[in-house]
Every structure is written in C-alpha cells, then in structure tokens.
ZALUMBA-984349 format. One record per residue: y, z, x of N, C-alpha, C in turn; residue in one letter. Coordinates in steps of 0.02 Angstrom, whole numbers, padded with zeros to 5 digits, always signed. Layout:
BEGIN
YZXYZXYZXa;...
% end
This chain:
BEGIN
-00060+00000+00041+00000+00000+00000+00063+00000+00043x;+00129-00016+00029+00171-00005+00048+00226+00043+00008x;+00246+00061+00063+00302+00119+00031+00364+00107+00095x;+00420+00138+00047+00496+00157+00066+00481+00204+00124x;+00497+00193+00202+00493+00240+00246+00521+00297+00266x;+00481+00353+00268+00526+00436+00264+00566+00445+00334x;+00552+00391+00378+00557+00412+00450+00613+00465+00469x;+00674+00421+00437+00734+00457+00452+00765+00517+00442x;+00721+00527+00397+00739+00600+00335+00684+00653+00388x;+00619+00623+00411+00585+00659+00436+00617+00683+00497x;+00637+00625+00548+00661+00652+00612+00741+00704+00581x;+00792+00679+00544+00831+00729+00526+00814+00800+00516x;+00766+00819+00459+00722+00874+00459+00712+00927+00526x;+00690+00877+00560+00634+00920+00611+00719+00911+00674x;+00743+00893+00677+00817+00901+00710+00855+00941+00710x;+00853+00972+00638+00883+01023+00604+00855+01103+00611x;+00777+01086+00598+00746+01147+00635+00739+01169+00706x;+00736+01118+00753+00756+01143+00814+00818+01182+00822x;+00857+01153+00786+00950+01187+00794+00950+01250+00782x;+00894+01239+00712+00895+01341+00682+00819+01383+00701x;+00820+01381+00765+00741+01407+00773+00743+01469+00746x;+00780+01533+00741+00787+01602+00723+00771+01593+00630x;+00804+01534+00620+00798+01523+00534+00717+01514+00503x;+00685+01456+00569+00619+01437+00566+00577+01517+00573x;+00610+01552+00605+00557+01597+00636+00539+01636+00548x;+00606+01664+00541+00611+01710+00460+00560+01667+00415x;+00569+01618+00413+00534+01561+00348+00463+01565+00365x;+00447+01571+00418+00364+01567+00451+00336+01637+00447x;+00398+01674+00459+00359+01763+00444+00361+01762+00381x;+00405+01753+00322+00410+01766+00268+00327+01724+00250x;+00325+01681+00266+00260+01621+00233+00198+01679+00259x;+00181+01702+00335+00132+01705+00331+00111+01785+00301x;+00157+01839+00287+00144+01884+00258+00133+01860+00170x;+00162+01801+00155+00139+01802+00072+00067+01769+00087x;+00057+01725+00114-00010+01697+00116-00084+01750+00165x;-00054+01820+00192-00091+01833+00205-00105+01892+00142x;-00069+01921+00101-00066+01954+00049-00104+01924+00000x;-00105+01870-00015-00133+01824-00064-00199+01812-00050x;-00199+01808+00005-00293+01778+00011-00314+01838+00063x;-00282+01867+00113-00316+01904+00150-00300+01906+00221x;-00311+01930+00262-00293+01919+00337-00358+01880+00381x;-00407+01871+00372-00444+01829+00397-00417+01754+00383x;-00422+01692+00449-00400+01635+00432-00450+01605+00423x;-00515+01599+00449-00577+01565+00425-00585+01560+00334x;-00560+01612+00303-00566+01612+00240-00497+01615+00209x;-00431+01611+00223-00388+01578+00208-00337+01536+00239x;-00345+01471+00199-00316+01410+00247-00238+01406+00224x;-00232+01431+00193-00145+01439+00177-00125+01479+00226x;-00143+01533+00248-00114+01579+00297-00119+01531+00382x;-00197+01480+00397-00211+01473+00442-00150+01395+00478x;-00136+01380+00412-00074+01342+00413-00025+01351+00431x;+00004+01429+00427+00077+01453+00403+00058+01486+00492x;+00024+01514+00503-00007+01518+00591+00000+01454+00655x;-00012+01390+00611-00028+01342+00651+00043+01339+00654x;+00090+01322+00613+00156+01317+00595+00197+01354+00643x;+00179+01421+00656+00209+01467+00690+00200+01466+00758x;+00173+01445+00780+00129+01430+00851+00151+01372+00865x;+00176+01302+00819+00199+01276+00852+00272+01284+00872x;+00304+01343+00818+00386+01328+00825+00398+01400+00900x;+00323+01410+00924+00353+01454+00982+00346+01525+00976x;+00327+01559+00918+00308+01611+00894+00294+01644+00917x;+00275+01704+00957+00252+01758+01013+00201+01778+00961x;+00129+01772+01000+00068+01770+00951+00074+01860+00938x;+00085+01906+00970+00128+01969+00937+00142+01992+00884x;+00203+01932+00871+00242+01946+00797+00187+01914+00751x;+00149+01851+00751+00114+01841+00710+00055+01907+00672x;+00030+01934+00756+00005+01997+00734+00025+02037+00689x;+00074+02049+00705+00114+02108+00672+00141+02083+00590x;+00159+02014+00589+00162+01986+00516+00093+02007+00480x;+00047+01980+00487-00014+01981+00465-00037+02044+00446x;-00026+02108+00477-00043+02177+00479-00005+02217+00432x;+00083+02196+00426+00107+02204+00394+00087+02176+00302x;+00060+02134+00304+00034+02101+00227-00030+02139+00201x;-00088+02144+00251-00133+02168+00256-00131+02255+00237x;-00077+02283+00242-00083+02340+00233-00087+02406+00294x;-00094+02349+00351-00089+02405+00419-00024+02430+00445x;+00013+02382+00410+00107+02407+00426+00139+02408+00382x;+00195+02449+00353+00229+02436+00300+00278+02394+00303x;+00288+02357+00280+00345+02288+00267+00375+02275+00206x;+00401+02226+00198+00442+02206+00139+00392+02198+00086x;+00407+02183+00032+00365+02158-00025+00419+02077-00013x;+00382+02016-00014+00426+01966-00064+00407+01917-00116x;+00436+01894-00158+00399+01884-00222+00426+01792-00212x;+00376+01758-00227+00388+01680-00234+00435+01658-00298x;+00482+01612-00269+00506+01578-00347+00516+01485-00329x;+00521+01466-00384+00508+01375-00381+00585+01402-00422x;+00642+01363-00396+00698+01343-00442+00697+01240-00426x;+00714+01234-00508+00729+01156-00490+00796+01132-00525x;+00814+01067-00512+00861+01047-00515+00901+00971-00517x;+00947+00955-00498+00971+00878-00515+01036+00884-00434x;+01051+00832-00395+01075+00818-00355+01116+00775-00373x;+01168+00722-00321+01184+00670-00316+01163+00607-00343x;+01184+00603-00402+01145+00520-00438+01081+00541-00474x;+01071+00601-00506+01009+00639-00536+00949+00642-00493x;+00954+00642-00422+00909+00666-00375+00883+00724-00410x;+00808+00725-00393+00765+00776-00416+00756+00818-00347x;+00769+00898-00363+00774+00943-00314+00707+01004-00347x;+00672+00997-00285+00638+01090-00285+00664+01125-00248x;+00662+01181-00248+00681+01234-00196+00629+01301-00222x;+00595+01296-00159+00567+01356-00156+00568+01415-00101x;+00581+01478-00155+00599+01532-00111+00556+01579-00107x;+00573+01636-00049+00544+01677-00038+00594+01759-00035x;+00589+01804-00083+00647+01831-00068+00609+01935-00114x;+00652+01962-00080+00651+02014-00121+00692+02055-00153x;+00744+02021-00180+00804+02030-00216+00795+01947-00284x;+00786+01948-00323+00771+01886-00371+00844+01879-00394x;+00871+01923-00415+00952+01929-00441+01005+01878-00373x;+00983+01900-00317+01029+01893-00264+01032+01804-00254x;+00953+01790-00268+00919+01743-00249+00937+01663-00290x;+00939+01690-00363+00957+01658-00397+01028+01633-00395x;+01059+01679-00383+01150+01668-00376+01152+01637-00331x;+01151+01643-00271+01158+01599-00239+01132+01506-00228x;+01075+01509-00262+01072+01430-00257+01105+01407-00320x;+01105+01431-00384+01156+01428-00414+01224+01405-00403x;+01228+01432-00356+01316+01427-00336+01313+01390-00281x;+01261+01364-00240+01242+01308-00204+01243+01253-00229x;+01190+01231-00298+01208+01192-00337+01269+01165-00361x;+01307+01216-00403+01372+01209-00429+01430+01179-00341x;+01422+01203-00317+01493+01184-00276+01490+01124-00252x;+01407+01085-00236+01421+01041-00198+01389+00975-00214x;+01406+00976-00316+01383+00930-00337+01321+00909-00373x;+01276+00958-00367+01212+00978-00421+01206+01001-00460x;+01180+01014-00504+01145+01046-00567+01099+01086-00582x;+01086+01159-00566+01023+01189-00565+00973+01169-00632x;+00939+01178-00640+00890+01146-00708+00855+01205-00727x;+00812+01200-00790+00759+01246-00812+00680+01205-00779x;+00641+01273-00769+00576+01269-00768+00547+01214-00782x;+00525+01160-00758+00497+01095-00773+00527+01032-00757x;+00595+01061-00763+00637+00985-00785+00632+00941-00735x;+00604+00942-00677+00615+00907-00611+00513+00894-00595x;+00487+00960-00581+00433+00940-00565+00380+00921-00579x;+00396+00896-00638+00337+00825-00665+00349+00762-00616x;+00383+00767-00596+00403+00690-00538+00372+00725-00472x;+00338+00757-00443+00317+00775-00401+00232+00777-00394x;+00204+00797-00363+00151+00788-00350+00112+00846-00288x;+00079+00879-00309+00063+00935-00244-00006+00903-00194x;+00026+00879-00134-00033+00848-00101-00032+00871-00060x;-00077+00850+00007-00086+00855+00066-00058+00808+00101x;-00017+00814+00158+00012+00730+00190+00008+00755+00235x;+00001+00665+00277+00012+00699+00362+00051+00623+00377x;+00106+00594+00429+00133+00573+00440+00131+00547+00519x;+00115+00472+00534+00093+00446+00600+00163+00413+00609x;+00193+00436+00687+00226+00370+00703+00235+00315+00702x;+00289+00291+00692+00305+00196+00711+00255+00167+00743x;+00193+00127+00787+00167+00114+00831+00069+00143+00830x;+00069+00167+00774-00015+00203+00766-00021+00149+00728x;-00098+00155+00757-00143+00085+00736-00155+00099+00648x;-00127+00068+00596-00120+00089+00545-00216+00093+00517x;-00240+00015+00547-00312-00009+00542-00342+00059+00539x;-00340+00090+00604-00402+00145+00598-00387+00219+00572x;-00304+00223+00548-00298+00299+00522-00322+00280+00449x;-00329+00205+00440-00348+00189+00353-00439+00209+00335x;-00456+00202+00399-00541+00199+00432-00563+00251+00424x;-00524+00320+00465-00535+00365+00483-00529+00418+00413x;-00461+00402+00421-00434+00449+00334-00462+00437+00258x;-00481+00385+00257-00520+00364+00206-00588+00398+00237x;-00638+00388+00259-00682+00387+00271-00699+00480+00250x;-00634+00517+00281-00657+00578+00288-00635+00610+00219x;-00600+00563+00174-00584+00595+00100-00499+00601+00074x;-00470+00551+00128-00414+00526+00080-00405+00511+00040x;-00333+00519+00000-00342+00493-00076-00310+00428-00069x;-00249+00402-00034-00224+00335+00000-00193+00361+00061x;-00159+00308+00102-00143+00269+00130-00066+00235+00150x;-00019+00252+00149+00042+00207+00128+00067+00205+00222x;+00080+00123+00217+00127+00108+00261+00180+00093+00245x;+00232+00152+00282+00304+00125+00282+00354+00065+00315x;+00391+00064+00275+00464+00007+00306+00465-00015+00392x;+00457+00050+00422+00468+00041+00485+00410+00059+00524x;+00360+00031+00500+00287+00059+00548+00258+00119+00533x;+00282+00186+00496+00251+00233+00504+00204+00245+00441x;+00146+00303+00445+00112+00294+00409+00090+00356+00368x;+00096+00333+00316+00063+00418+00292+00005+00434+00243x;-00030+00481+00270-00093+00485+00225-00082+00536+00200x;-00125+00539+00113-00116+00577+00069-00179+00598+00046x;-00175+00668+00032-00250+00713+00005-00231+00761-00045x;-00306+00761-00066-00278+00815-00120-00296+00880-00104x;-00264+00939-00096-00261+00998-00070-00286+01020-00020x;-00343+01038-00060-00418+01058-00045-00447+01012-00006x;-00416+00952+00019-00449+00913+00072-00413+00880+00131x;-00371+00923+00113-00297+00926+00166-00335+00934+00250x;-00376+00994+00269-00401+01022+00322-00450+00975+00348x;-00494+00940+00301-00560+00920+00336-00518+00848+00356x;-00500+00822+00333-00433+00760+00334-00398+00744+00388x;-00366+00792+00407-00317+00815+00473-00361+00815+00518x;-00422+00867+00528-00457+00880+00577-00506+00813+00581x;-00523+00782+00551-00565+00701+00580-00493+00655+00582x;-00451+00659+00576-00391+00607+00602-00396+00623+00683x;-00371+00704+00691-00362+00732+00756-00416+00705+00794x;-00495+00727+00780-00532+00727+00815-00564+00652+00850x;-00507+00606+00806-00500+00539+00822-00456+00514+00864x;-00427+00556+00879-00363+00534+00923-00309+00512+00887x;-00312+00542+00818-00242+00502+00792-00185+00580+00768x;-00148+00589+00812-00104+00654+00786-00050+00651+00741x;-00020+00682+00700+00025+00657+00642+00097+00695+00663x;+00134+00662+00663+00189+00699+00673+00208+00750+00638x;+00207+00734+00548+00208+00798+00540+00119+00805+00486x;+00130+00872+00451+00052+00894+00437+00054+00942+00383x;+00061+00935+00318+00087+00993+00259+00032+00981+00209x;+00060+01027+00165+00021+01029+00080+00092+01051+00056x;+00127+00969+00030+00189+00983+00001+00189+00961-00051x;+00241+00949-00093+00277+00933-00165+00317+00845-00141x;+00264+00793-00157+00280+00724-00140+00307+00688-00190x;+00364+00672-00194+00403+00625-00238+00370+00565-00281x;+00331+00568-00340+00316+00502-00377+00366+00450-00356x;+00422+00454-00377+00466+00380-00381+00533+00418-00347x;+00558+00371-00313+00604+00400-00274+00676+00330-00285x;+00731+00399-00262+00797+00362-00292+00830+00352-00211x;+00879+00288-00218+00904+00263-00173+00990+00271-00157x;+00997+00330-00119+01048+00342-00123+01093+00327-00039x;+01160+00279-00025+01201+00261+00023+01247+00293+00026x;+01302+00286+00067+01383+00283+00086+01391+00363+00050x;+01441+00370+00018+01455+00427+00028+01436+00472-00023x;+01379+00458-00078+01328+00474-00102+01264+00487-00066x;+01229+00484-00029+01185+00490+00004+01238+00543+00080x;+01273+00550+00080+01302+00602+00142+01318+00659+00087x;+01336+00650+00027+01351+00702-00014+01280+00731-00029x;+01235+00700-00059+01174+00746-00047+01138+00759+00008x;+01148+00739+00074+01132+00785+00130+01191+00844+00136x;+01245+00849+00135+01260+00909+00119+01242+00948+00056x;+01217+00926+00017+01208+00979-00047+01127+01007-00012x;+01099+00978+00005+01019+00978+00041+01046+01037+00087x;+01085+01044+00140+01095+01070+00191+01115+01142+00182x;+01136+01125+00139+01168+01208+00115+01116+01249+00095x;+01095+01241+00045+01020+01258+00004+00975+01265+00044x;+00958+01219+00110+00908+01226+00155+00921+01320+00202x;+00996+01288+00212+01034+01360+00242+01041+01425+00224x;+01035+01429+00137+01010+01496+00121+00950+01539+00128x;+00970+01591+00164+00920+01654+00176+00860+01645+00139x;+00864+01637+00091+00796+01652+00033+00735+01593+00023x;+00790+01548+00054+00729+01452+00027+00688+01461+00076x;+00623+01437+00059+00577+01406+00124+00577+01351+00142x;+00567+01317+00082+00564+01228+00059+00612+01213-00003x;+00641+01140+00038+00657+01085-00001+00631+01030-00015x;+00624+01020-00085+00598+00933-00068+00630+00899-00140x;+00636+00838-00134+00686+00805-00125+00658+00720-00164x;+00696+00675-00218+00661+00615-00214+00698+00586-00201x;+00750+00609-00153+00821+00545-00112+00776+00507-00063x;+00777+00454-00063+00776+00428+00026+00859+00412+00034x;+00881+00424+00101+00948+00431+00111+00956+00383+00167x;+01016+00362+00163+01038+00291+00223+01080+00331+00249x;+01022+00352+00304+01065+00370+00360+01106+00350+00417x;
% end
C-alpha cells in the first residue's frame, strides 16, 4: 500500500525529545510505575511495563531509577499514586487530537489542557468525539533506504496486519497489539531495526495541513506536549514542514 509519509513529523518528534530529556525522563517514570501497578513488576509477564523499560534505557535512564520506579509501584517504596486520563479534541482545520495523561491532581490536569486548547486555537471535545478516527495498533517505522521487499517478507510472515510505504521511502509496519512483540523481535532478529517502535493511537484518515495553518498546529501540539501531566499526543495532521 501506499501512504502519506510521517518522516518529518517523526524526526521533529524525536528532536524535540532530545531538547527535553528531564521531560522524557518524568513521562518514562510516570509510564513505568502505572504499567508496573497494572500488571506487576515482573517483565517476562508484563509487556507494557517491558516497553516503558526498553523506552527508558534507551532515553539514558540510570538502570537505578528504573529500579526504584518499579519498587515504588510494586509496593516496596511509597510513591505517588497517578491515575490515567484520555482527553480529546479538535485542532487547526478540525484536526483530531488525543492527549493522554498521567497525573495526580485530575482538577489541575484538566484546566490546563483546557486552557491549552482554548488559547492556541483548539477545541477540547467530549469523550469519543475524536477517537473513532483512531485506531490502537502496534507500529514500527523503517528509514528512507530499508529494503521495503523483505520488511514486507519478514513482517508479514511473523504476523503483521500491513505494510505501508511512505512518500519518501520510509516504511511502516502495523500489528495488532498483542502482536506488537513477536513482530518487532523477528524484524530485529532479521536485521531490520525501526526507527521508531510503539503500541500507539494511528490516524484512520489524515488531514493536510500548510503555511501558517500547519505552524499554528505545531504550536498548539507543542504546548500540550509541554504540559507536566501529558504523556502522549497523537495527532491526524501531517504537517508541511
């Protein structure tokens, strides 16, 4: 298949997190104490946590603090409580927005993307209104220059659901959840590494936004990304950058 290429949005992304590594760090502790609360502190038997680990390890993490996250969820340290919320919403040109937080103040939490929304051109929404256009998959994302032939070979073979090559060479394979792990790990064990590697919220149909519409919703994106409480954004802009 072909698809509209994320490239740019992706390298922006991951540009952005280098800038805020202290921000990455909070978002990765906050993730792996809810996912170790939820399923447990063993990673063999939960892959949400063993993710939110892999995640952390790559952004530099002192395997320490991971300890100490994990222990803290588990019940060996006392820590925060924080409670998950999905807020959705409308952007620039009725861009469809998720934002999901992690927070232990819900009052605090809410106001503020609220008032994120409101200043810089969005619309917060009710419960639903946005994420029927989404989709909860598994993706992983190959550079410009990977042999598209054999990640179609490989990823299929091991239980992809498709396939899509983008605009500018890159490629991305899609799974459904639960087959996110075995997926990744026969890509890897093939020699094919993905730049990036999630179980996210993937845009059905996506809107095309330029000029100073498409810079207005990267600032409305940026802000929202920048509050304390979000973990994730996602987004059905592709943006001309």
């Amino acid at each position: 298949m072909a698809g509209h290429s994320k490239w740019a949005n992706i390298q922006h992304r991951k540009g952005r997190q280098d800038e805020k590594r202290g921000k990455v760090w909070t978002r990765l502790t906050r993730e792996i104490i809810v996912s170790a609360r939820a399923g447990g502190g063993d990673v063999t038997m939960n892959p949400r946590l063993r993710l939110a680990i892999e995640k952390a390890k790559a952004a530099n993490m002192p395997a320490d603090n991971i300890k100490r996250n994990v222990d803290k969820a588990t019940g060996n340290l006392d820590g925060v409580t924080y409670e998950e919320i999905r807020y959705e919403g409308y952007g620039i040109g009725g861009a469809a927005i998720i934002v999901d937080c992690m927070t232990d103040n819900r009052v605090r939490t809410v106001a503020e993307v609220r008032h994120a929304f409101s200043k810089y051109g969005g619309n917060l929404g009710t419960e639903g209104s946005v994420a029927f256009q989404f989709k909860h998959v598994g993706q992983m994302i190959f550079a410009p220059g990977t042999s598209e032939d054999k990640v179609m070979e490989v990823g299929l073979e091991a239980g992809a659901e498709d396939v899509v090559s983008g605009d500018d060479g890159s490629i991305e394979v899609l799974t459904a959840p639960g087959d996110f792990e075995a997926v990744r790990a026969a890509l890897e064990a093939a020699g094919l590494k993905p730049e990036v590697a999630e179980v996210t919220m993937r845009a059905e149909n996506t809107i095309d936004l330029a000029g100073d519409d498409a810079t207005r919703m990267q600032k409305l994106l940026d802000v929202i990304e920048d509050l304390d409480d979000v973990q994730e954004v996602f987004h059905n802009a592709n943006l001309d950058q």
